[in-house]
NUDO-346742 format. One line per 5 residues: for each residue x, y, z of C-alpha. Coordinates in Angstrom, 1 decimal, always signed. Layout:
N
X/Y/Z; ...
This chain:
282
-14.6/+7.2/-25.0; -12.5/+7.5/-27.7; -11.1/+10.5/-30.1; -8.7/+8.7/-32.1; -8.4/+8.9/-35.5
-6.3/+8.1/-38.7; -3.6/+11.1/-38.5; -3.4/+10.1/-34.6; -3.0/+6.7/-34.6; -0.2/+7.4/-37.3
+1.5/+9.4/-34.9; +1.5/+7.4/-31.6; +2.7/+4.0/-34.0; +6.0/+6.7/-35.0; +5.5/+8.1/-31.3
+6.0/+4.2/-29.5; +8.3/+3.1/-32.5; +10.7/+5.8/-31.3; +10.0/+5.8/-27.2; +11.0/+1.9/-27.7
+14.2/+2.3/-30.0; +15.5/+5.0/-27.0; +14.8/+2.7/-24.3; +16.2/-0.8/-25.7; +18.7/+0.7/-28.4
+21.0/-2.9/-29.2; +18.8/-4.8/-27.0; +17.5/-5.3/-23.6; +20.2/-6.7/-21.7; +18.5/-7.0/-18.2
+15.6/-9.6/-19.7; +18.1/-11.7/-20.8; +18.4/-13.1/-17.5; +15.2/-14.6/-18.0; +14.1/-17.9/-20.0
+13.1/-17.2/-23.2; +10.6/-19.9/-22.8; +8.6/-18.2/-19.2; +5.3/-17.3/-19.2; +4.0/-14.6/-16.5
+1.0/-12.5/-15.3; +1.2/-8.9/-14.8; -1.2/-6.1/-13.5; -1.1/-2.6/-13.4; -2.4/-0.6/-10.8
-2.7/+3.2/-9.5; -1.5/+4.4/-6.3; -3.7/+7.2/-6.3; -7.7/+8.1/-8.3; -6.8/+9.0/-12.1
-8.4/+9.5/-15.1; -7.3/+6.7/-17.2; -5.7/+7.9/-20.3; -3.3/+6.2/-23.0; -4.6/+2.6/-23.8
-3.7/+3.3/-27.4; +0.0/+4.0/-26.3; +0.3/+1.0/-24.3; -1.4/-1.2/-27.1; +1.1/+0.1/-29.4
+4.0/-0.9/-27.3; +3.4/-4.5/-27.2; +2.4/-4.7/-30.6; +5.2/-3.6/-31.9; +7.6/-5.7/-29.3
+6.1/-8.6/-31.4; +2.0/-9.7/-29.9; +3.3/-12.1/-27.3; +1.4/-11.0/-24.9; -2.6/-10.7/-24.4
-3.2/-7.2/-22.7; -7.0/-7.4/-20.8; -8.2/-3.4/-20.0; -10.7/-3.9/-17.1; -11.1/+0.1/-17.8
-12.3/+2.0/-20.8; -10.2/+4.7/-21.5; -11.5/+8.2/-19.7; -12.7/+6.1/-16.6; -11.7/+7.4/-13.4
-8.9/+4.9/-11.9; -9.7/+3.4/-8.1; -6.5/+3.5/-6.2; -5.2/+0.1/-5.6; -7.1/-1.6/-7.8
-6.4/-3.7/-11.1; -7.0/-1.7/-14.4; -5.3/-3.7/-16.8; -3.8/-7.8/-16.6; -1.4/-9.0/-19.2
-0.2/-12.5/-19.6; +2.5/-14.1/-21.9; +6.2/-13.6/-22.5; +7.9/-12.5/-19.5; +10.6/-10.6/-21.4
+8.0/-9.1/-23.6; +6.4/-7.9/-21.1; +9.5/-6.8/-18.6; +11.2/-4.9/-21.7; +7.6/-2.8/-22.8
+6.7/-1.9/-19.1; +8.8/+1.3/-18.8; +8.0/+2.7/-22.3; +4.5/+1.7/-21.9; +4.0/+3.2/-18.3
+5.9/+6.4/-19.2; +3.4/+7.5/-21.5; +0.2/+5.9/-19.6; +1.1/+8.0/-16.3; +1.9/+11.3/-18.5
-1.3/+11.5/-19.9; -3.3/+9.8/-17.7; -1.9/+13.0/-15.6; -2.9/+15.4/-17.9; -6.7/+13.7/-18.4
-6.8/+13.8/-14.6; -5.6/+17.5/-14.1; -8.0/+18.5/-17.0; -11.0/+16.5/-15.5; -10.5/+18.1/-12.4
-10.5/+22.0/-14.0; -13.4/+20.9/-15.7; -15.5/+19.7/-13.0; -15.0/+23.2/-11.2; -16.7/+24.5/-14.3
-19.0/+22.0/-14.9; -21.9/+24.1/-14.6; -21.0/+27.4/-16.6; -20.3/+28.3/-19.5; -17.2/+28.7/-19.4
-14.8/+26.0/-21.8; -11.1/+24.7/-20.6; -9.1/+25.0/-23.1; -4.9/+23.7/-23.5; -2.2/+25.6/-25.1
+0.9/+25.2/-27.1; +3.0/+25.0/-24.2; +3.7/+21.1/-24.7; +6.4/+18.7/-23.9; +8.0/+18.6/-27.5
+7.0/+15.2/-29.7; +4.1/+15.0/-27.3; +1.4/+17.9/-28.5; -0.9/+15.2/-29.9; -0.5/+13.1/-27.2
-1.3/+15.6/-24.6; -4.1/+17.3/-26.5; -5.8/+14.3/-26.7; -5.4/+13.1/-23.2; -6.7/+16.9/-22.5
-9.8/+15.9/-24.6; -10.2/+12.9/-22.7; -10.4/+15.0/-19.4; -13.3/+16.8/-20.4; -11.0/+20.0/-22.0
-11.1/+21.3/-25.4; -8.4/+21.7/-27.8; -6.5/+25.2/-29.0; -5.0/+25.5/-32.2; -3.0/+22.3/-32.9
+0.1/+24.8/-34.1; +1.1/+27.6/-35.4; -0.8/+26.5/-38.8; -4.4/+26.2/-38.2; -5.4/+29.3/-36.7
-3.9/+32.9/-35.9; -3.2/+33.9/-33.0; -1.9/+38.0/-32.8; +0.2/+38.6/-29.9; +2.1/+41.4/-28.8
+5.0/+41.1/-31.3; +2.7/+40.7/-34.4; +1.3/+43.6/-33.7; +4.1/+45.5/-33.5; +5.5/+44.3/-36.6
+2.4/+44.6/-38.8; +1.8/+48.5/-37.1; -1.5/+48.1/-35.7; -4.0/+45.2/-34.7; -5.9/+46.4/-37.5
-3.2/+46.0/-40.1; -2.3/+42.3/-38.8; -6.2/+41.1/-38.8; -6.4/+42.0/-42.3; -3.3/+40.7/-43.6
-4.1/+37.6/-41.5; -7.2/+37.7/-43.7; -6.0/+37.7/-46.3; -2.6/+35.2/-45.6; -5.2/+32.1/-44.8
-8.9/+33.5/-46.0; -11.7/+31.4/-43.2; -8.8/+30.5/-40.6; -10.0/+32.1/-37.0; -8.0/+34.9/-36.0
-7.3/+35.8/-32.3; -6.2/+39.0/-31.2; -4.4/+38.9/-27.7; -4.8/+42.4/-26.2; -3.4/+43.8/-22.9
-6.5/+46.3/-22.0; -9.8/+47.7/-22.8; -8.6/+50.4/-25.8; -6.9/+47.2/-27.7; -10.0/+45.2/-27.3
-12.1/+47.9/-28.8; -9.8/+47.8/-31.5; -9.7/+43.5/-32.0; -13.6/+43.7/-32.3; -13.4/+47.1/-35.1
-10.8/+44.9/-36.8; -12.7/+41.7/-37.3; -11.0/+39.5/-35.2; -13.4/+35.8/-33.9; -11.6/+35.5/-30.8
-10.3/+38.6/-28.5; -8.0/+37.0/-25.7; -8.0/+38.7/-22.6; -4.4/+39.0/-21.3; -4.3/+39.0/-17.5
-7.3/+41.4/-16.6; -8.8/+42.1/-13.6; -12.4/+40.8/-13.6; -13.7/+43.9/-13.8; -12.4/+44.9/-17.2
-13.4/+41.1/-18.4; -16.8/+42.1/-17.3; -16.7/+45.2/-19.2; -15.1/+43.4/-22.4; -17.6/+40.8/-22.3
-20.6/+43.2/-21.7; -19.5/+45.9/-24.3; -19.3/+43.0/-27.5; -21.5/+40.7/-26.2; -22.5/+38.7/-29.4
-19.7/+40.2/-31.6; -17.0/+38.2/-30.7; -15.6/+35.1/-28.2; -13.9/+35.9/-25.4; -10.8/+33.7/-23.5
-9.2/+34.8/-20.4; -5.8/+33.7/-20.1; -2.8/+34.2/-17.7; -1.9/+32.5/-14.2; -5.1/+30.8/-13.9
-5.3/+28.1/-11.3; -8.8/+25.8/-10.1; -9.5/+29.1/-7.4; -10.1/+31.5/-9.9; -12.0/+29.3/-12.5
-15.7/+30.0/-11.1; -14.4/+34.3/-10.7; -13.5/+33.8/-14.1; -16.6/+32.3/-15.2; -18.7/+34.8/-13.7
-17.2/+37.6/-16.1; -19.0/+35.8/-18.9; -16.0/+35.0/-21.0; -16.4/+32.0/-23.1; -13.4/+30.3/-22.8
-9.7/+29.9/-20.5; -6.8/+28.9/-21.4; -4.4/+26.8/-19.2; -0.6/+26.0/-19.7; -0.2/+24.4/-16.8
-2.3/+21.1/-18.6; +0.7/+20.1/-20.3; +3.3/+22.3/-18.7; +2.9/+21.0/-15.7; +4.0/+17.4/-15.5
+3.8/+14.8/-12.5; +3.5/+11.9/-13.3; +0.5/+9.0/-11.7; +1.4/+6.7/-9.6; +1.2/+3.8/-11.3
+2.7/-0.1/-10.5; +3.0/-2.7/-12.6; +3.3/-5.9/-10.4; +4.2/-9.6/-12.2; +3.4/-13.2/-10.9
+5.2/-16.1/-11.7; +2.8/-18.5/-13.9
């Protein structure tokens, strides 16, 4: 499975470049204590199940350390991980390898994290209609990153930023006057872009559908007024339910009808796999 493309692989070559220039800065001191000249096996496994996520990443790393190594995936990337077991071998330069193992497992365990996480919210949902979607509350310099491992887990992506779709909240509102006056300036700002209203109760929804608004995001309400929401516009608009939700309230949630849910806690919510790589002497 794979959702790279041009603009992405741009940004995880600039992404590693600068992970690598962080981590080894004048030089990597500690692999000097190795011959230039040795030649060792490595293998990377995972303590616990994952959803593999972040070959590109890793690729990246030894590619730019100079190709003196031969990396050998035994995985495809969105494969769920085994724990204990062999997901990737690489052979060649020992200090190659020792000096790209940090960078290279930093981002591999991050989003393999997130792909997990996602894979797991979607599973619960599997069977409704009900969409996972991420948000913009990203570990900065990583929103690509972690939207795509997202996408590998089975989630969907929000708005990439604050440029390819409106989202009204609270504070737009209030400057504009009225969700009514923000929807049509927003209409007229970026003519075709979606535009989501965030509303707070029932009276503000009523007044996101009158406005013209795609989406209408439903701003921790009870499931009853979801229900209601969904059942009053049914056909007029899409609906997301957002706000402290967490895997027990998914299938509640889905039961309202709502089309879609947003989740922070995808990206927010960082801890990292378990993952070990181990070398042999060749």
């Amino acid at each position: 499975m794979t959702l790279l493309n041009a603009l992405l692989t741009e940004h995880i070559q600039s992404q590693v470049a600068f992970a690598l220039k962080e981590d080894i800065g004048s030089g990597d001191i500690t692999a000097q204590l190795i011959p230039d000249d040795q030649e060792i096996t490595a293998t990377v496994i995972s303590r616990e199940p994952a959803v593999l996520c972040g070959q590109a990443w890793v690729n990246e790393v030894f590619s730019q350390l100079g190709n003196q190594v031969t990396l050998s995936w035994h995985n495809n990337e969105g494969d769920m991980l085994e724990s204990n077991k062999p997901f990737l071998t690489i052979n060649g330069h020992a200090r190659t390898i020792l000096t790209g193992e940090r960078t290279a497992l930093n981002f591999l365990q991050s989003l393999s994290y997130t792909a997990t996480v996602t894979n797991q919210y979607s599973q619960i949902v599997a069977n409704t209609q009900l969409t996972i979607l991420d948000t913009r509350k990203t570990i900065p310099g990583m929103r690509r990153a972690q939207k795509y491992a997202v996408a590998i887990g089975g989630g969907k992506n929000h708005r990439m930023g604050l440029y390819d779709a409106f989202l009204i909240k609270e504070n737009h509102i209030m400057a504009a006057g009225s969700i009514a006056n923000a929807v049509s300036m927003a209409k007229n700002i970026a003519p075709g872009k979606t535009i989501e209203v965030e509303t707070e109760n029932l009276e503000e929804v009523s007044m996101a559908v009158a406005a013209g608004a795609d989406i209408i995001m439903l701003d921790n309400f009870s499931y009853e007024d979801m229900s209601k929401a969904v059942t009053d516009f049914k056909g007029q608009v899409k609906f997301e339910a957002s706000g402290n939700m967490d895997k027990d309230r998914l299938l509640l949630v889905a039961e309202t009808g709502v089309d879609y849910v947003s989740i922070g806690a995808l990206t927010k919510h960082i801890q990292a796999i378990d993952l070990s790589l181990r070398v042999s002497q060749e």
